[in-house]
C-alpha positions as CSV (number, residue, x, y, z in Angstrom):
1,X,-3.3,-10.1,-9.6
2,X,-2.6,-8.2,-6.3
3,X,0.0,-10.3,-5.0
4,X,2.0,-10.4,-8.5
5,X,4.0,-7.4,-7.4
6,X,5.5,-8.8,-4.6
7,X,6.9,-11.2,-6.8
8,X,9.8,-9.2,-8.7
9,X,13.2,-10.4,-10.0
10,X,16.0,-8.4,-8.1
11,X,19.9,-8.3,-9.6
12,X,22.4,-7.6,-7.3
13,X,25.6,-7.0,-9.0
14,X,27.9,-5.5,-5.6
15,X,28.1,-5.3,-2.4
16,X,27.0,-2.1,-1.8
17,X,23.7,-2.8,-3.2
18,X,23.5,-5.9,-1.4
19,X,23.9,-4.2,2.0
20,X,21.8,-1.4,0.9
21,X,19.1,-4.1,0.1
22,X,19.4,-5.5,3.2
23,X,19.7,-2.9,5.2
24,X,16.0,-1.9,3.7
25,X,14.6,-5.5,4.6
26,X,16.1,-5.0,8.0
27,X,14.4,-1.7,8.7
28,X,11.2,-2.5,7.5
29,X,10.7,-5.7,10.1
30,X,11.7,-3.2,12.7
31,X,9.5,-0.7,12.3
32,X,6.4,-1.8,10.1
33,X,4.4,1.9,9.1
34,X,1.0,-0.6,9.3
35,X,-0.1,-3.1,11.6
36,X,-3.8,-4.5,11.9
37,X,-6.0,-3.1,14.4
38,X,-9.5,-4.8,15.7
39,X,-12.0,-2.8,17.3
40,X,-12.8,-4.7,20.8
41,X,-15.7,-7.0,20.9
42,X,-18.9,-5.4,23.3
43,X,-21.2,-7.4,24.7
44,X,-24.9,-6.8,24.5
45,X,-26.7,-8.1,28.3
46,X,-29.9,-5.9,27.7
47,X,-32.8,-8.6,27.1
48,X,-34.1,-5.3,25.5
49,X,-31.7,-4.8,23.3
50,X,-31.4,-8.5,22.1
51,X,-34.9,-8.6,21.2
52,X,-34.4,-5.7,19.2
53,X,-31.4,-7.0,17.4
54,X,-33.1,-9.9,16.6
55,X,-35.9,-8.2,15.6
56,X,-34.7,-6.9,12.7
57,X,-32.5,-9.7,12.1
58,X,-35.3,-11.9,11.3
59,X,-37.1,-8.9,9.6
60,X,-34.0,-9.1,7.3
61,X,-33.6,-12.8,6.5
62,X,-38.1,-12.9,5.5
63,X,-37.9,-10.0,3.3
């Protein structure tokens, strides 16, 4: 399972590796190395175009 890592048992026996733990946590919301990115919608308006599009669309869903 993916996810399964995520899930880990952590012991904490001092201080020091409580704040270093923390610290880490801390750091990471501040500066997260990967963040989603979406490409930005376009818009078709060409009649042409459309027709094309669904075209093959249809070509697609008979075959």
């Amino acid at each position: 399972m993916a996810t399964s890592s995520i899930f880990a048992s952590f012991n904490i026996n001092d201080s020091k590796t409580a704040e270093a733990f923390v610290k880490a946590l801390d750091e990471s919301s501040k500066d997260p190395k990967w963040a989603p990115k979406f490409p930005e919608p376009t818009f078709i308006t060409d009649k042409e175009k459309l027709r094309e599009i669904f075209e093959k669309w249809e070509k697609k869903e008979n075959d």
